[in-house]
C-alpha positions as CSV (number, residue, x, y, z in Angstrom):
1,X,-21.2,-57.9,-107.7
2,X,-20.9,-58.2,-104.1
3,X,-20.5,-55.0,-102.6
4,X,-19.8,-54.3,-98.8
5,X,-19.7,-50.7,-96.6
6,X,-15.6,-49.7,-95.9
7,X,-15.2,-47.9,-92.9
8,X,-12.8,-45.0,-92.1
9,X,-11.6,-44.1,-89.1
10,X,-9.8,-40.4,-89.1
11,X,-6.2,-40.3,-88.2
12,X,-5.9,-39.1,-84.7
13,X,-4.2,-35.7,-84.8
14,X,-0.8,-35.6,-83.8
15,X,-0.1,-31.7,-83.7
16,X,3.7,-30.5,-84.4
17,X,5.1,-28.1,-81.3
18,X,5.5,-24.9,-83.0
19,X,2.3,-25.1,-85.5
20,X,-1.1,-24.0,-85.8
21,X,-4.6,-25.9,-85.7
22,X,-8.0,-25.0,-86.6
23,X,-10.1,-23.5,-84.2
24,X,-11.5,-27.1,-84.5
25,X,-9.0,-29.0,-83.3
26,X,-7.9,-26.4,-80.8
27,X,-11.4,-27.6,-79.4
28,X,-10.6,-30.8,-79.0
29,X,-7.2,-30.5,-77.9
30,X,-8.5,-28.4,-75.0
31,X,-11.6,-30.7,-74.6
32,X,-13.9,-27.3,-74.8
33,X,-16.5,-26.1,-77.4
34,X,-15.4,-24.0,-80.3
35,X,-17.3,-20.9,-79.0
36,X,-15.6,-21.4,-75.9
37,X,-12.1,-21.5,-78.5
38,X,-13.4,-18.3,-79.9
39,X,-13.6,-16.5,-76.4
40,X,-10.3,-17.3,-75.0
41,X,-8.8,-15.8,-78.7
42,X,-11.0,-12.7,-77.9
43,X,-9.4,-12.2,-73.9
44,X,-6.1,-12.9,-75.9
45,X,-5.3,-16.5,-73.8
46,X,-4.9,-18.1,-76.9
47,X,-3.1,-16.7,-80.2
48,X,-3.4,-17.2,-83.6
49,X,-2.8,-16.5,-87.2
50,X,-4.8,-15.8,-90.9
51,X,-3.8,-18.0,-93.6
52,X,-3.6,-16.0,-96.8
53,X,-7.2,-17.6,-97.8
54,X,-8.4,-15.7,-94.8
55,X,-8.7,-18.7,-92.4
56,X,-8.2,-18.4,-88.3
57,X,-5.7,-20.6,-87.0
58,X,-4.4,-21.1,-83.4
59,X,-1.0,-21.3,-82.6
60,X,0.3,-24.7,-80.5
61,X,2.1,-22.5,-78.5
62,X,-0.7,-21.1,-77.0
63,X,-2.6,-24.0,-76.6
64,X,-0.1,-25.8,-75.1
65,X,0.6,-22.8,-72.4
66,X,-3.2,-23.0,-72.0
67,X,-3.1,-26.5,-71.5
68,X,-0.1,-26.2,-68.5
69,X,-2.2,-23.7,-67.0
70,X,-5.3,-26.1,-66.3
């Protein structure tokens, strides 16, 4: 049986105007470390919600206004 390595590329994120991300992607959208992510949440430049499980997300509203104000 001939077997060969399958590669798999992730989907590039295509974030929805009104949504939220993970303080992951919020990262990369803003090309900054997630620390970095963490501190602009703390001086209240970027906003976000908890999921019911608990988790931290960041509204796309604030990282686009974050974004325009580069």
């Amino acid at each position: 049986m001939d077997v060969q390595a399958m590669t798999f590329s992730e989907p590039e994120f295509q974030p929805q105007v009104g949504r939220s991300v993970s303080i992951e992607q919020a990262a990369q959208l803003l090309s900054v470390s997630r620390r970095t992510v963490y501190y602009r949440i703390r001086d209240g430049r970027l906003r976000t919600i908890r999921t019911r499980g608990g988790s931290q997300r960041v509204l796309m509203d604030s990282v686009d206004e974050l974004r325009g104000s580069h």
